[in-house]
Legacy VTK file of the C-alpha trace (Angstrom):
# vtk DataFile Version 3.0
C-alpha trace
ASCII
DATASET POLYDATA
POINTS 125 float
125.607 77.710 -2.962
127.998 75.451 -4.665
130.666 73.162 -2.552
133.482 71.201 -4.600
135.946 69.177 -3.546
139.054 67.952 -5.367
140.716 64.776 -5.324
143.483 62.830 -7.224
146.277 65.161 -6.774
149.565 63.457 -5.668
153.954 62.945 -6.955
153.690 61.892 -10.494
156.708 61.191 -12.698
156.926 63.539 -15.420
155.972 61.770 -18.271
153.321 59.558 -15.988
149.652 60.543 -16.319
147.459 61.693 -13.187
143.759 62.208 -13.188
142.111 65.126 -10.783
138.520 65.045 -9.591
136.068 67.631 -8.587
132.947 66.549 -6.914
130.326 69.030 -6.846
127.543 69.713 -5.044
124.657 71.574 -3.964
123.386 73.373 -7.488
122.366 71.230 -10.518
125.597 70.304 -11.882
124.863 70.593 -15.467
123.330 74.308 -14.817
126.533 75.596 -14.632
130.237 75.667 -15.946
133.378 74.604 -14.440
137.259 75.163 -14.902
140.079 74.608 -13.342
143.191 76.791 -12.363
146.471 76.147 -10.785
149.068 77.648 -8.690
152.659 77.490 -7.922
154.502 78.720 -5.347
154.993 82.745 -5.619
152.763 82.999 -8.525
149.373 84.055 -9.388
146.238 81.562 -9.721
145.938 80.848 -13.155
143.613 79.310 -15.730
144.429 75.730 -16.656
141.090 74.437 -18.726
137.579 75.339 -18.770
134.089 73.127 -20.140
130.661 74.309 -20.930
127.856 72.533 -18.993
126.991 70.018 -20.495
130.525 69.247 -21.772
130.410 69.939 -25.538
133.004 73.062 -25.469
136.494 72.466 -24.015
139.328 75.314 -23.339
142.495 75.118 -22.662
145.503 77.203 -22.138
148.346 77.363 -24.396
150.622 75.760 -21.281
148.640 72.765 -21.109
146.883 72.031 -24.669
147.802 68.706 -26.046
148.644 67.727 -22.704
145.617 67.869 -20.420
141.699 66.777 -20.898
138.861 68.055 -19.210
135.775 66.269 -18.682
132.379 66.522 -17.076
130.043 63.529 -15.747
126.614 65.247 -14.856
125.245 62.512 -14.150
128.018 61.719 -10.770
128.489 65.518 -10.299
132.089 65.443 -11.387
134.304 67.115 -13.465
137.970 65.511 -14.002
141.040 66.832 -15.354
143.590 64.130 -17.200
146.945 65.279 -16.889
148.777 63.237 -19.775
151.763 63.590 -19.637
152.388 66.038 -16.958
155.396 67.969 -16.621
158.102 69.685 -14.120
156.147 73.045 -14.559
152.841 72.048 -13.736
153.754 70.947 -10.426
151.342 73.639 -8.703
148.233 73.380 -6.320
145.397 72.451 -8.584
142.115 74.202 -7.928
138.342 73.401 -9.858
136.081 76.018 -9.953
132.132 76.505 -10.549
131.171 79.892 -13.034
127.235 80.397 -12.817
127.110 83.240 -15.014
129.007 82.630 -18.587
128.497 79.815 -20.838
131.785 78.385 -20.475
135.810 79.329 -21.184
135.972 81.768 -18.409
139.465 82.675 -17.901
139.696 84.487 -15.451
139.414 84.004 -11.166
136.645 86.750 -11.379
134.704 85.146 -13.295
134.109 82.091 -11.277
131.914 82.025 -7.924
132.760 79.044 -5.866
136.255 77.255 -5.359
137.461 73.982 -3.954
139.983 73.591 -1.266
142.798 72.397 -3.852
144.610 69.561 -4.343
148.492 69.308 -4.964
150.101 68.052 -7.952
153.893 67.543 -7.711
155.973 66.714 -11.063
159.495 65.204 -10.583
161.702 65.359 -13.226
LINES 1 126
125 0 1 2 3 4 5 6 7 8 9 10 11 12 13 14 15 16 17 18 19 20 21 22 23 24 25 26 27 28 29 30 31 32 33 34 35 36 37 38 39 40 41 42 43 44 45 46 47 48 49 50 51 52 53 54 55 56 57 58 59 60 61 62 63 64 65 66 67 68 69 70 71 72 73 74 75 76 77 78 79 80 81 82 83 84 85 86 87 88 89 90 91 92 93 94 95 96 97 98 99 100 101 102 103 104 105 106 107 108 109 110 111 112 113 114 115 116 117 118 119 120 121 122 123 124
């Protein structure tokens, strides 16, 4: 069993930068994957980023590349996503996620076991 919980989310100007955290527990953090997805209101959950597990792969979707950093501290359990800068459209309910089975860049919800609660990101124009 895995348990995450997100933190960080928040209203950030567009053009502003916001940081989301994922604490993780209950596995051996580096053992295992870890992306995050997002979604908005009347849409499907989709893939935001993605890292292997001990951070040296990175994967991003087209949406957000350029834009948006994901990171991994095994050593606090945490994986964080920099949103820099963050726009309008990304305003969305911001989810981490833990995949056990692949080495990393899952992209889809499938593919990933355990899920945090979510944390929402607003962007104001």
């Amino acid at each position: 069993q895995v348990q995450l919980v997100e933190s960080g989310g928040g209203l950030v100007q567009a053009g502003g930068s916001l940081r989301l955290s994922c604490v993780a527990s209950g596995r051996t953090f580096s053992s295992y994957a870890m992306g995050w997805f997002r979604q908005a209101p009347g849409k499907e959950r989709e893939f935001v980023t993605a890292i292997s597990r001990r951070g040296g792969s990175t994967y991003y979707a087209d949406s957000v590349k350029g834009r948006f950093t994901i990171s991994r501290d095994n050593a606090k359990d945490t994986v964080y996503l920099q949103m820099n800068p963050p726009k309008p459209e990304d305003t969305a309910v911001y989810y981490c996620a833990a995949d056990l089975v692949t080495y990393a860049g899952a992209r889809n919800t499938h593919e990933y076991a355990y899920w945090g609660q979510g944390t929402q990101v607003t962007v104001s124009s």
